[in-house]
Rosetta silent file (secondary structure, phi, psi, omega in degrees, C-alpha in Angstrom):
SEQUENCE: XXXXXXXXXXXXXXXXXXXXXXXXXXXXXXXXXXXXXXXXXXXXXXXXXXXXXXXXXXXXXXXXXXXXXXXXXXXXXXXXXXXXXXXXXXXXXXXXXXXXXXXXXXXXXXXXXXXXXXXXXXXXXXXXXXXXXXXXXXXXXXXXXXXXXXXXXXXXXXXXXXXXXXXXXXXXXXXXXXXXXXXXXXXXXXXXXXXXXXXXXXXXXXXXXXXXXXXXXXXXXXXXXXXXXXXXXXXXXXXXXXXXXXXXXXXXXXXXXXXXXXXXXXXXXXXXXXXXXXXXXXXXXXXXXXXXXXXXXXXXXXXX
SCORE:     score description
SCORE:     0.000 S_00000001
   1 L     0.000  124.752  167.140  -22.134  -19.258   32.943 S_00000001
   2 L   -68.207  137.406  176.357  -21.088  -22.632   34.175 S_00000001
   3 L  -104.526   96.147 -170.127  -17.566  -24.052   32.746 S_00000001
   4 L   -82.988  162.522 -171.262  -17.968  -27.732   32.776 S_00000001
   5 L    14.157   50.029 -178.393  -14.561  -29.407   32.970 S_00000001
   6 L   -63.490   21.773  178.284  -12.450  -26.700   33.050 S_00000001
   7 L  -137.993   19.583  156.429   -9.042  -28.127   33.402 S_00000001
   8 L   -53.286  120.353 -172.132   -9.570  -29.768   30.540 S_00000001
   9 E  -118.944  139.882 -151.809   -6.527  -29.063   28.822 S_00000001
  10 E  -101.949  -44.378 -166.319   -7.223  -28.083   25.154 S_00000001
  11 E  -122.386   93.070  -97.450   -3.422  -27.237   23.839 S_00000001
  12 L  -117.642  -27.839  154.617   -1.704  -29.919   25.228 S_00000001
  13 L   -41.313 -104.915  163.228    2.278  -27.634   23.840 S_00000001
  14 L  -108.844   72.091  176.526    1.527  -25.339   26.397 S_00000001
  15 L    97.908    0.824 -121.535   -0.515  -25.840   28.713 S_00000001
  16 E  -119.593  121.014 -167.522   -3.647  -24.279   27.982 S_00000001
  17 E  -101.075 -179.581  151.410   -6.747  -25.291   30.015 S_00000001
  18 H   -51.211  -25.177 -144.939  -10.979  -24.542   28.977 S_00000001
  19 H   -94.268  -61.042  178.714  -10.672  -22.391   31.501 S_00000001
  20 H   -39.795  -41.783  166.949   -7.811  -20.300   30.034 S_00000001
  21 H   -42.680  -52.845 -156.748  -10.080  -19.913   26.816 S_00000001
  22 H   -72.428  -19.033  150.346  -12.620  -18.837   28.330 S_00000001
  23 H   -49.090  -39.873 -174.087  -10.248  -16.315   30.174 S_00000001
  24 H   -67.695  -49.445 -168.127   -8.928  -15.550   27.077 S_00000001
  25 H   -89.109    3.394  162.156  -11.872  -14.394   25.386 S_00000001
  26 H   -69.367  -46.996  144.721  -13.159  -12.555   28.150 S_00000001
  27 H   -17.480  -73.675  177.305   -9.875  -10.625   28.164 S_00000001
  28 L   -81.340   40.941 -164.830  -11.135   -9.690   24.371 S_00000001
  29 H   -76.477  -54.957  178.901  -14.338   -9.277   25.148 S_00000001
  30 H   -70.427  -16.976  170.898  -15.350   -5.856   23.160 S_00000001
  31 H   -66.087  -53.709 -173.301  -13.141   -7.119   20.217 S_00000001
  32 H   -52.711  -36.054 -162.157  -14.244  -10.629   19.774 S_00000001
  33 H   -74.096  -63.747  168.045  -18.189   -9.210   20.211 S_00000001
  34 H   -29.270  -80.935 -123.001  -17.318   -6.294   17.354 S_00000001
  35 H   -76.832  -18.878 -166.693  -15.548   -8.748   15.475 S_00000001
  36 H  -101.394  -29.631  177.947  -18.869  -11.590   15.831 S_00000001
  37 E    -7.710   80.252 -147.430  -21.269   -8.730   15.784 S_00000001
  38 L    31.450   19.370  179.945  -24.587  -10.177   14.269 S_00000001
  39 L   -82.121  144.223  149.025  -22.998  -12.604   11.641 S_00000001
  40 L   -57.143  151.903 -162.479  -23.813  -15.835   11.112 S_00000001
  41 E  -155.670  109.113  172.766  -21.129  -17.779   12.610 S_00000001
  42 E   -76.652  124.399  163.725  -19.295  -21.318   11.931 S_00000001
  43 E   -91.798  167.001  156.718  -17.621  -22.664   14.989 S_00000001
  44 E  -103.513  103.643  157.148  -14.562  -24.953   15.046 S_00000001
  45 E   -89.973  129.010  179.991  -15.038  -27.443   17.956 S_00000001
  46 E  -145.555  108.323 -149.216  -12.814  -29.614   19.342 S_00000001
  47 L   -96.591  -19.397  173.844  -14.376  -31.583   22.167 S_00000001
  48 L  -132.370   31.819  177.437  -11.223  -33.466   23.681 S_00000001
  49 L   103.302  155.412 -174.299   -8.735  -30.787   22.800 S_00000001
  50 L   -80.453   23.379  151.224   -6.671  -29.800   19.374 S_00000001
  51 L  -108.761    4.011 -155.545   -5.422  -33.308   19.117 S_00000001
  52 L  -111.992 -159.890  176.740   -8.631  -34.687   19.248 S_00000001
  53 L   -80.837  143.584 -171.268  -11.596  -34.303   16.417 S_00000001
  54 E  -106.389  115.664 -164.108  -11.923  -31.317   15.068 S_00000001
  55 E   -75.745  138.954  169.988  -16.212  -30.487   14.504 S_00000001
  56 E  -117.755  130.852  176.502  -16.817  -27.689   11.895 S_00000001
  57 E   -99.187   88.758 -161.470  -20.378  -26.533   13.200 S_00000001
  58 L   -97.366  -22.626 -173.149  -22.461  -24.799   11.287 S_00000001
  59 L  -104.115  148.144 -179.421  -26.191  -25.419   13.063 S_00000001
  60 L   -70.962  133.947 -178.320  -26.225  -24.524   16.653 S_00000001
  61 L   -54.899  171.426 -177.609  -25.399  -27.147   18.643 S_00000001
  62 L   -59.770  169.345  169.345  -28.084  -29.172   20.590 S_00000001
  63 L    62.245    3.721  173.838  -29.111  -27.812   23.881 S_00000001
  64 L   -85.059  156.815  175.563  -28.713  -23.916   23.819 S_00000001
  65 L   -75.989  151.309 -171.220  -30.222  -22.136   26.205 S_00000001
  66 L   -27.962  -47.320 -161.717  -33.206  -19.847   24.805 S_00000001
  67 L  -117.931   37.384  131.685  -31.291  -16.758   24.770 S_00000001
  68 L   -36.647  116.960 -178.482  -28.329  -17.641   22.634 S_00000001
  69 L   -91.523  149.680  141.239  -28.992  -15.645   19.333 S_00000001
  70 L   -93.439 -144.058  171.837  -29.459  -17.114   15.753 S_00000001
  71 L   170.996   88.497 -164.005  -29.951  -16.355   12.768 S_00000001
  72 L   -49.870  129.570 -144.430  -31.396  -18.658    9.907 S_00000001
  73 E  -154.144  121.940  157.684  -29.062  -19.445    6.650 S_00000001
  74 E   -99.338  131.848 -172.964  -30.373  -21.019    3.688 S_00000001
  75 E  -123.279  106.345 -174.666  -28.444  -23.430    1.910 S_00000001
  76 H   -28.659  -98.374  176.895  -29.223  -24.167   -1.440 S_00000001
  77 H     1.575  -37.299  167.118  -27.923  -27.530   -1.908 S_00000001
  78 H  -110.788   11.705 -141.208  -29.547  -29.150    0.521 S_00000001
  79 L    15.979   75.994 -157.926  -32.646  -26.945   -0.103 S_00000001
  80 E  -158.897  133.752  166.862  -32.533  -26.610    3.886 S_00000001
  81 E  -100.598  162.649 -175.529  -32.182  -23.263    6.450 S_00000001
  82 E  -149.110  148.579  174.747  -30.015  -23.805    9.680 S_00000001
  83 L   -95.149  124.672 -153.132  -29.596  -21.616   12.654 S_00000001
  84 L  -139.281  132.187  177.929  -26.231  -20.597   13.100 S_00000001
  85 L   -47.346   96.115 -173.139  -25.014  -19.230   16.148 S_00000001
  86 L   -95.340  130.198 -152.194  -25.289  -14.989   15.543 S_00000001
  87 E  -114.689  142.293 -148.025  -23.528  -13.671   18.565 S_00000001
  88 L  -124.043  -44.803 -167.030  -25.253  -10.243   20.335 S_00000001
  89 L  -150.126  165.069 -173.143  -22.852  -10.786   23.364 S_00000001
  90 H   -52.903  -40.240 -163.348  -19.853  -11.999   25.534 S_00000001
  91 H   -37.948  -58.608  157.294  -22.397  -14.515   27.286 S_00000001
  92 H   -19.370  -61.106 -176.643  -22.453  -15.860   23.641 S_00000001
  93 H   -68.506  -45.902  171.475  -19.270  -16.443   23.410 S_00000001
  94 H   -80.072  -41.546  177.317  -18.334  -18.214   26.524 S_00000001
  95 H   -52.813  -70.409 -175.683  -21.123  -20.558   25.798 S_00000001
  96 H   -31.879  -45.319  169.407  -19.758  -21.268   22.541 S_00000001
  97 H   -17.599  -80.003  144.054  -16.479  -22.052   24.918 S_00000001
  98 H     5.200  -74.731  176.040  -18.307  -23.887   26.647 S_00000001
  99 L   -69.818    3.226 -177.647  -19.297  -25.854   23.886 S_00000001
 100 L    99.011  -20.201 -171.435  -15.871  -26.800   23.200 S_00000001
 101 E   -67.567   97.150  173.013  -15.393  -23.908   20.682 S_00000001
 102 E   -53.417  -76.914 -175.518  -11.743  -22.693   19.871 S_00000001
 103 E   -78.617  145.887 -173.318  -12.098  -20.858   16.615 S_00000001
 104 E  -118.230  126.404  163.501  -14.863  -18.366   15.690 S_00000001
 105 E  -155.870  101.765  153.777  -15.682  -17.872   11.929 S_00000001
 106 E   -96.269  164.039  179.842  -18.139  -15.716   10.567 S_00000001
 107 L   -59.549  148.967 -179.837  -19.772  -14.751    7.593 S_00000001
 108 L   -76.995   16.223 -175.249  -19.072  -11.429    6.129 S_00000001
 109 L  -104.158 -172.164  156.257  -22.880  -10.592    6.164 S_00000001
 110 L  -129.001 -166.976 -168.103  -25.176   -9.781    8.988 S_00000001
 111 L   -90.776  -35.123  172.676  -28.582  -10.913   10.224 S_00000001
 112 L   -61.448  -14.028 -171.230  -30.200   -8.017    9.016 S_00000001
 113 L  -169.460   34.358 -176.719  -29.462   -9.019    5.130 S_00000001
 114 L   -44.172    2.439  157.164  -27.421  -12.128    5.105 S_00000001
 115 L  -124.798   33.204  156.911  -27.208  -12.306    1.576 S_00000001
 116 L  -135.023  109.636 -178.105  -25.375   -8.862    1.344 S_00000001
 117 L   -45.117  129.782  172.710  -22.062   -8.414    2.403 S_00000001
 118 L  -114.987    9.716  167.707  -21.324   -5.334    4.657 S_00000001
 119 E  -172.897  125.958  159.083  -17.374   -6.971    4.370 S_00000001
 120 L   -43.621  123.094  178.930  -14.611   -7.264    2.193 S_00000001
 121 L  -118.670  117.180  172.859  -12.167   -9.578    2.744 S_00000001
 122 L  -132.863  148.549 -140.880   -8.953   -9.681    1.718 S_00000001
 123 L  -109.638  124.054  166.408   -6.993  -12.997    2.737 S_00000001
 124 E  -104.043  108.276 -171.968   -3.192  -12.727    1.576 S_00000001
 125 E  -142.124  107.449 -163.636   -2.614  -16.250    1.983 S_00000001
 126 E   -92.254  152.463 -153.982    1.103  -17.826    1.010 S_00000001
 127 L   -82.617  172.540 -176.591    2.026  -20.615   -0.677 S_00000001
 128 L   -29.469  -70.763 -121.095    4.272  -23.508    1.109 S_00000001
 129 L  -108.678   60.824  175.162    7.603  -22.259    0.410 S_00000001
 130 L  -107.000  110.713 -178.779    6.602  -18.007    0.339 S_00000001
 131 L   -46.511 -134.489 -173.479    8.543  -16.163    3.457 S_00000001
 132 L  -143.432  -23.381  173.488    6.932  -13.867    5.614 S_00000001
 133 L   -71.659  -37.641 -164.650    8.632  -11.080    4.022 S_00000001
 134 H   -91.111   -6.271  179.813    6.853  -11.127    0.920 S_00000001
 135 H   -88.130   -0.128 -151.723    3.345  -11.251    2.253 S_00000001
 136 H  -105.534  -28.904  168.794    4.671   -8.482    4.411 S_00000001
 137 H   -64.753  -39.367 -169.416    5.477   -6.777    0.723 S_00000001
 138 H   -91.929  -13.480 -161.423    2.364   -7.400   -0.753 S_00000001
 139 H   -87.513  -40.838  158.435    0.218   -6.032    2.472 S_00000001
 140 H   -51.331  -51.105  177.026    2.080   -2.585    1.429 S_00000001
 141 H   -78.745  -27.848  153.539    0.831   -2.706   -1.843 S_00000001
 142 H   -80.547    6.599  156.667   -2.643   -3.341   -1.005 S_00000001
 143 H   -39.350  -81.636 -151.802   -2.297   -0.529    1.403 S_00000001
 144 H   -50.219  -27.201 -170.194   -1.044    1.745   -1.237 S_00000001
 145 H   -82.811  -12.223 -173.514   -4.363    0.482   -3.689 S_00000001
 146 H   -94.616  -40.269  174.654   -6.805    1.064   -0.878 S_00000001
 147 H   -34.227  -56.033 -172.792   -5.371    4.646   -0.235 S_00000001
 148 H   -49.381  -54.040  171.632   -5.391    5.248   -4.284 S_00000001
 149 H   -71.724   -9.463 -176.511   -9.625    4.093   -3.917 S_00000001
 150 L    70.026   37.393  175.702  -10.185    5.793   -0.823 S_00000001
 151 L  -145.343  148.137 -167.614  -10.968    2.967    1.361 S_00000001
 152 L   -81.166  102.605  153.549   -9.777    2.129    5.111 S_00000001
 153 L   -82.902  135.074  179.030   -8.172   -1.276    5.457 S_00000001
 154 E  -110.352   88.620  158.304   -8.091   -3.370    9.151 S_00000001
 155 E   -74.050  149.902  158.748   -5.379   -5.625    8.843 S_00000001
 156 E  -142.837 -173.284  153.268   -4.728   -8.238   11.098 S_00000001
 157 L   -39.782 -179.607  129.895   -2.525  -11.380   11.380 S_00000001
 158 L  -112.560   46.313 -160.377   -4.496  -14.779   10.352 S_00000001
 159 L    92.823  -76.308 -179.341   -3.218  -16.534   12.972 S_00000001
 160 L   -89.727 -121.207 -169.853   -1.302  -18.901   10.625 S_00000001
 161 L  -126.228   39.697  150.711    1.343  -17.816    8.208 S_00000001
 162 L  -124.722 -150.898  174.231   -0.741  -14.705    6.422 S_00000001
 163 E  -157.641  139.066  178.248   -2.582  -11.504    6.890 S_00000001
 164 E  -125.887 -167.297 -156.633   -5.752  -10.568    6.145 S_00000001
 165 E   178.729  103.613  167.789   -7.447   -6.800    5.742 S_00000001
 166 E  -103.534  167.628 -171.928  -11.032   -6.118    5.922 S_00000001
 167 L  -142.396  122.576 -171.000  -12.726   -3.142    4.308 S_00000001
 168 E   -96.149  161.127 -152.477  -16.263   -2.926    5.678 S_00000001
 169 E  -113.599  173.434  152.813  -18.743   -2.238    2.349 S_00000001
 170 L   -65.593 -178.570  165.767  -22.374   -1.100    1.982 S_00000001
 171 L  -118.005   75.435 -162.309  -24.476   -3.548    1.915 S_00000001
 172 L  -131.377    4.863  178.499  -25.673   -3.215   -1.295 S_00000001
 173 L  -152.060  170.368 -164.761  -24.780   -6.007   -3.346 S_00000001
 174 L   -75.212  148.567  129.173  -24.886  -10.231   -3.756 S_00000001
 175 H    -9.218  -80.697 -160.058  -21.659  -12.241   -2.799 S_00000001
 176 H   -52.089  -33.201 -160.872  -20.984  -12.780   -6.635 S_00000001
 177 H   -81.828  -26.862 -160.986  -20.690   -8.906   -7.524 S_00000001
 178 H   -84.683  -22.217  172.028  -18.519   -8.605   -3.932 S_00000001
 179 H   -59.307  -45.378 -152.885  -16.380  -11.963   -5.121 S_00000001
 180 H   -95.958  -23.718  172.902  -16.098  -10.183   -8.414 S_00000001
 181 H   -79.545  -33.224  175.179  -14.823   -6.680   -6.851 S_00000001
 182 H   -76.379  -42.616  165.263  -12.230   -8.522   -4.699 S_00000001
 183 H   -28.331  -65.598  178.424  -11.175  -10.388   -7.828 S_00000001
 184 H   -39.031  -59.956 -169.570  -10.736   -6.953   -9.535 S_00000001
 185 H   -67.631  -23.273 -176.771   -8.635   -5.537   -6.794 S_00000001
 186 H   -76.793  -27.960 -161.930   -6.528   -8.834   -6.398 S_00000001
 187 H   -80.682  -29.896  167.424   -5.878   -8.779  -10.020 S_00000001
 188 H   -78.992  -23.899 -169.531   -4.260   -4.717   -9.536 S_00000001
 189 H   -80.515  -54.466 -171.944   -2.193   -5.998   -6.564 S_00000001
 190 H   -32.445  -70.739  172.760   -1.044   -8.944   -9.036 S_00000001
 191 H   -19.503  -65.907  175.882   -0.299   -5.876  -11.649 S_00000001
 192 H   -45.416  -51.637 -154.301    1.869   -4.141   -8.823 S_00000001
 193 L  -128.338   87.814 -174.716    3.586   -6.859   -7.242 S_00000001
 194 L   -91.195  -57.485  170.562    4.116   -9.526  -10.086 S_00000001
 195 L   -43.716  -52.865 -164.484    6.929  -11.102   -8.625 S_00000001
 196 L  -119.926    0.790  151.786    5.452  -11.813   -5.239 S_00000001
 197 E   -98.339 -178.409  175.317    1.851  -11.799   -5.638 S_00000001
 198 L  -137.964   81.128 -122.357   -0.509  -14.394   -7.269 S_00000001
 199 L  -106.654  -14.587 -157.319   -4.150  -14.209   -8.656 S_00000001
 200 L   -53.436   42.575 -101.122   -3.695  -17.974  -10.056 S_00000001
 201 L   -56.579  -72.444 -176.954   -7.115  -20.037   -9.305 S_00000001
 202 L   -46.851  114.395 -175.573   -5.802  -23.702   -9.365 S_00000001
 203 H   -76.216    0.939 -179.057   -3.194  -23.924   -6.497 S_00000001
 204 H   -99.556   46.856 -117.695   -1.317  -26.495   -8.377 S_00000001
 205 H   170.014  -12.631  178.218   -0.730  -24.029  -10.908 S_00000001
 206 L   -92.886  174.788  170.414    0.862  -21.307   -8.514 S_00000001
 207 L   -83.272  116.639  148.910    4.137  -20.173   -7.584 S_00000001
 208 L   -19.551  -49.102 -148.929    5.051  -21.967   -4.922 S_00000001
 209 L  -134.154   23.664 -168.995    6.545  -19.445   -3.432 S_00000001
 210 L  -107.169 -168.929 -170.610    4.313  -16.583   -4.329 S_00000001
 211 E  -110.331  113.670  172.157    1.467  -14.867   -1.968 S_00000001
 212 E   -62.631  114.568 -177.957   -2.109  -15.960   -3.110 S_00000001
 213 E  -115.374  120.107 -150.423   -4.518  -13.136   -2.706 S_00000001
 214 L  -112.892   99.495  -98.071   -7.220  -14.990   -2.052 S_00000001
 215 L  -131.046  -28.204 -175.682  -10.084  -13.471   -3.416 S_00000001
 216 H   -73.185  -26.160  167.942  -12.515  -16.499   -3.290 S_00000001
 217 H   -46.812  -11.135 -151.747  -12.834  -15.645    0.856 S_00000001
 218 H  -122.573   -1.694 -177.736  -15.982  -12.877   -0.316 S_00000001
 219 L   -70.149  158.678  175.439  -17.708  -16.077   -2.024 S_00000001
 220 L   -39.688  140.793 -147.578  -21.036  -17.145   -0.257 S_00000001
 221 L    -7.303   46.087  172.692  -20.425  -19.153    2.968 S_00000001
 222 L   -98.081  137.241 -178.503  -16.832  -18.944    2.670 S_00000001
 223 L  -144.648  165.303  169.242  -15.395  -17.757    6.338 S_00000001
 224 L  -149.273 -175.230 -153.130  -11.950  -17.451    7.905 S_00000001
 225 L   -84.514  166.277  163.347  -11.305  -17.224   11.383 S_00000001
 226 L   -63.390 -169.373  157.131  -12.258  -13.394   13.336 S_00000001
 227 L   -61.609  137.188  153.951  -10.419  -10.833   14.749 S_00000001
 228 L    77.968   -0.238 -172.194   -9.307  -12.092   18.138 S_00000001
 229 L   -75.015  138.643  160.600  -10.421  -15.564   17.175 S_00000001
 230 E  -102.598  173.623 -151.920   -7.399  -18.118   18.461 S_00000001
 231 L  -111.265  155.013 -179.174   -6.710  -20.428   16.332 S_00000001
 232 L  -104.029   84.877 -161.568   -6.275  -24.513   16.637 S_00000001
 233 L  -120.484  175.362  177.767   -2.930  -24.650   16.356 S_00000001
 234 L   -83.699  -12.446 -158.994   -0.319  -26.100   19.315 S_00000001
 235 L  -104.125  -13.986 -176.695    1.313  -22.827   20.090 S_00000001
 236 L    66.722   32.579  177.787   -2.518  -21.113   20.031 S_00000001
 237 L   -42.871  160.510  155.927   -1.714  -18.268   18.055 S_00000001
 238 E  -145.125  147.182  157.689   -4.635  -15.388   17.082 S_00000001
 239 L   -40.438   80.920 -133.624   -5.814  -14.026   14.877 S_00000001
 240 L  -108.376  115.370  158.281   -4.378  -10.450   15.900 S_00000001
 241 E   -79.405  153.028 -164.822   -5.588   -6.839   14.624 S_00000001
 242 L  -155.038  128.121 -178.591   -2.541   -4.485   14.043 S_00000001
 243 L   -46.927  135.143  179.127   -1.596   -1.229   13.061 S_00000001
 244 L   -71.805    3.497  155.350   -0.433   -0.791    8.955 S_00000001
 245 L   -99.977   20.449  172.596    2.485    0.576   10.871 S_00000001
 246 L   -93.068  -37.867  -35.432    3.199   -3.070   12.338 S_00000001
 247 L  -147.648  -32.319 -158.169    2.836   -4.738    9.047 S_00000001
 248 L  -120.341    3.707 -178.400    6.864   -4.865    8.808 S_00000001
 249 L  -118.676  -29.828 -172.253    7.706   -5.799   12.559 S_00000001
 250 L   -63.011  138.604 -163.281    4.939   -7.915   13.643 S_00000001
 251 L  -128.134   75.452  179.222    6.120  -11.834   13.907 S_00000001
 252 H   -18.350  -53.004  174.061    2.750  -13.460   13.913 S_00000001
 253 H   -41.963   -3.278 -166.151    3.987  -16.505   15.845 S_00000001
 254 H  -121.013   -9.371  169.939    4.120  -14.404   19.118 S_00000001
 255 L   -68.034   87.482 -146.070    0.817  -13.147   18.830 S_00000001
 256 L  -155.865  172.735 -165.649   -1.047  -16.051   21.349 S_00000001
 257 H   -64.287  -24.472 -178.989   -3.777  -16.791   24.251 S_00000001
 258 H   -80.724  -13.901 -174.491   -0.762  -15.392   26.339 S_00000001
 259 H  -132.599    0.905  176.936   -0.226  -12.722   25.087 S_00000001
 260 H   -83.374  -32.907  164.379   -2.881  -10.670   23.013 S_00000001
 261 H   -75.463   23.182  173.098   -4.784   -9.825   26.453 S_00000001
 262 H   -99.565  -78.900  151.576   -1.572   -7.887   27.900 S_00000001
 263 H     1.761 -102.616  167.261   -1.868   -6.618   23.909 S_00000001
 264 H   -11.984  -83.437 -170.951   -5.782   -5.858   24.202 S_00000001
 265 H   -31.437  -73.098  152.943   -5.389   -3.898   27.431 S_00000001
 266 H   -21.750  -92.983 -168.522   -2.462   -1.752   26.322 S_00000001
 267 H   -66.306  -14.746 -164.155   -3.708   -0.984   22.693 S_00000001
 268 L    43.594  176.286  173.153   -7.464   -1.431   23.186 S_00000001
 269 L   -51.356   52.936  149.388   -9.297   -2.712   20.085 S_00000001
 270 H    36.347  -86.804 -153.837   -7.158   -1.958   16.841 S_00000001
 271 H   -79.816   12.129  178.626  -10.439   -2.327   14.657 S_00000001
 272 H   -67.631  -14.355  175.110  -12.790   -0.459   16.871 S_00000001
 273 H   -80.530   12.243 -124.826  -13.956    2.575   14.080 S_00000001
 274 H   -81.946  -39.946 -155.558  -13.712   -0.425   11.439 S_00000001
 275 H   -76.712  -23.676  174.993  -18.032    0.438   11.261 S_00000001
 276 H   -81.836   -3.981  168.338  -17.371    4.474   10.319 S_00000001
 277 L  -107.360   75.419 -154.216  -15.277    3.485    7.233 S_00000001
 278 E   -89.100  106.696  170.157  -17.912    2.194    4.810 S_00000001
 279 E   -97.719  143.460 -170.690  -16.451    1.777    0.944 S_00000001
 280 L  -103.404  139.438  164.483  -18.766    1.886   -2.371 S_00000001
 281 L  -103.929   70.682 -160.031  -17.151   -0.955   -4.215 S_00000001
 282 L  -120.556  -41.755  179.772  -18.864    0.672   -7.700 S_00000001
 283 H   -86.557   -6.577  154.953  -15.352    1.366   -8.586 S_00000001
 284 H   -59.971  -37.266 -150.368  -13.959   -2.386   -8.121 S_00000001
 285 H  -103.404  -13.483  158.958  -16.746   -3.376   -9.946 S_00000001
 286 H   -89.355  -63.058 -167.659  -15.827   -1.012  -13.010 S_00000001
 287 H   -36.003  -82.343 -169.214  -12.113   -2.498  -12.635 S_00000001
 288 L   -83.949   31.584 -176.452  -13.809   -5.574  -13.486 S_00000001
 289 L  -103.896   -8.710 -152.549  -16.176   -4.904  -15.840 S_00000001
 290 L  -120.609  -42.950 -173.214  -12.649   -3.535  -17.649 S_00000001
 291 L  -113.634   12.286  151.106  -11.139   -6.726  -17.307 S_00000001
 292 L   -68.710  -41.062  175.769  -14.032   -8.932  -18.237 S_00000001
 293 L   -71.047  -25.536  178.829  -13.930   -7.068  -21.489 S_00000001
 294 L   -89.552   29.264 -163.894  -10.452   -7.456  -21.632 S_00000001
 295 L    72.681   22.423  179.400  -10.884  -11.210  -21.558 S_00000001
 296 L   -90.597  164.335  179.269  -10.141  -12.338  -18.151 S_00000001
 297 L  -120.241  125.931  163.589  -12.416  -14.937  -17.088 S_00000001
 298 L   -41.994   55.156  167.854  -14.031  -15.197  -13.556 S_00000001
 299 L    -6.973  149.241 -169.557  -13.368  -18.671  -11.842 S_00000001
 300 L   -76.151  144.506 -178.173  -15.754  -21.168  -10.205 S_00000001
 301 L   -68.398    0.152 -164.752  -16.603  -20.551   -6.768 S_00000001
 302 L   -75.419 -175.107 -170.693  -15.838  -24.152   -5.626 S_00000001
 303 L   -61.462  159.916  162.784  -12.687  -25.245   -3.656 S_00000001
 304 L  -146.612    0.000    0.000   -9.687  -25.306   -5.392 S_00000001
C-alpha cells in the first residue's frame, strides 16, 4: 500500500503525522479487523487534518481499487443502495487511511443480513456537566443487569467522555425490536441508578448532570466510533477496550495513538471471544412488552 503524503500532519496538538495513523492501526491490526469485521462501515475523513473539514462518508469513496470489500445498504429515503466500505482486512484499513480516514464507524449488522443486528450497543453517554465518576457508577450497574440476564458485556472507553459495552446478539431480529430491547434494559439501569442515570429522550429535558444511556445507538444506521477506532479529537484519544475490572481506574484521556499499541501488545485484544458470547434478547423484549403495557411510550427514532 502506497501512503501518499505521509507527513501530512493530521493532529496538529501533538504531532501526529498520516504516517503515524497508519502505524497506529497497524499496531491494532487484529482488533480494529475484529472490531470492522464485515459491517457496513461510515468513515470520518478529514482530508487536511482535524482542523480542516470533517467528510462523514458513507459510499465508498471514488477510486478504490477492485479488491476493497463492500457491501450494499439501502436507504429508504432516498429510495437509493450505496456501497459502503465492509472491511475483510488490514489492507482495508490502511486504504481507508489512506483515504484520509481517522475514525471508523460501523453498523452493528453484518453483510450477511444487514438488516439484523448481531450487536447491542450500549452507549453511556454524559451530559455537559456529569463527572466521570458517575458514568463510572452507572457502567457497574449495567454490569450487575447483564450478569442478572446472563449476558457478557465488552466495555470499552468511547474515546470522548463515556463508555460504551457491546453484547453481541443473534441475529434474529429488525433494528426496531433490538432499539426496543436496549430501551428496556436502559429503562432497568434508570430503575437502579435514578440519581445518576437518565432514560430522558429530549436532551433539553435531561439532567444536566446525569449519564444518558443512550439507547437510540441500536436504531437503523445509527453508528459510533469501533473498538480501536481513534477518534478526531486534538489529543487523539481511542476508543479503548478494557477489562470490567478497569472500569474504576481507567482515565480515558490517556488512552491515545501513543499509547494503546504499547497497550495492544501487552494485553492483546480485550474483546477477542466477544463472537462466543451470543445473548437471546427474548427476555429484553418481555421487559418491554411489560413496560409498554405499563404505559411507557417508545420514542421516535430521529435525532434528538
Amino acid at each position: 500500500m502506497r501512503l501518499s503524503n505521509p507527513d501530512r500532519v493530521y493532529f496538529p496538538v501533538i504531532g501526529a503525522t498520516k504516517l503515524d495513523l497508519a502505524r497506529y492501526y497497524l499496531a491494532v491490526g487484529d482488533g480494529i479487523v475484529r472490531a470492522l469485521q464485515d459491517r457496513p462501515c461510515m468513515l470520518h475523513r478529514y482530508p487536511t487534518g482535524i482542523e480542516g473539514e470533517k467528510v462523514h462518508q458513507k459510499r465508498l469513496p471514488f477510486g478504490a481499487p477492485p479488491w476493497v470489500q463492500t457491501v450494499g445498504v439501502h436507504f429508504p429515503r432516498y429510495d437509493r443502495t450505496v456501497q459502503e466500505l465492509s472491511v475483510r482486512s488490514l489492507a482495508e484499513v490502511v486504504w481507508a487511511v489512506q483515504m484520509s480516514t481517522v475514525e471508523f464507524h460501523p453498523w452493528n449488522s453484518r453483510r450477511a443480513d444487514v438488516e439484523r443486528p448481531d450487536e447491542w450497543r450500549i452507549d453511556l453517554d454524559p451530559m455537559p456537566e456529569c463527572p466521570f465518576d458517575r458514568v463510572r457508577r452507572v457502567a457497574h450497574v449495567v454490569h450487575e443487569v447483564l450478569d442478572e440476564l446472563g449476558a457478557t458485556g465488552w466495555p470499552k472507553t468511547s474515546g470522548g467522555d463515556g463508555l460504551h459495552v457491546y453484547v453481541r446478539i443473534r441475529p434474529e431480529h429488525g433494528f426496531a425490536d433490538v432499539r426496543r430491547a436496549a430501551l428496556a434494559f436502559a429503562r432497568e439501569v434508570q430503575r437502579r441508578a435514578p440519581g445518576d442515570a437518565t432514560t430522558t429522550w429530549w436532551r433539553r429535558d435531561r439532567d444536566p448532570a446525569a449519564v444518558f444511556v443512550d439507547f437510540n445507538q441500536n436504531a437503523r444506521d445509527h453508528t459510533i466510533a469501533s473498538a480501536y477506532s481513534i477518534r478526531g479529537v486534538p489529543e487523539a484519544t481511542v476508543s479503548t477496550p478494557i477489562r470490567w475490572d478497569e472500569v474504576d481506574d481507567v482515565e480515558p484521556r490517556e488512552l491515545t495513538i501513543r499509547t494503546v499499541p504499547a497497550r495492544f501488545a501487552a494485553l492483546g485484544d480485550l474483546h477477542a471471544d466477544i463472537d462466543d458470547a451470543v445473548f437471546d434478547i427474548a427476555p429484553l423484549l418481555a421487559w418491554a412488552d411489560r413496560d409498554e403495557r405499563a404505559g411507557a411510550e417508545t420514542p421516535p427514532e430521529a435525532e434528538d
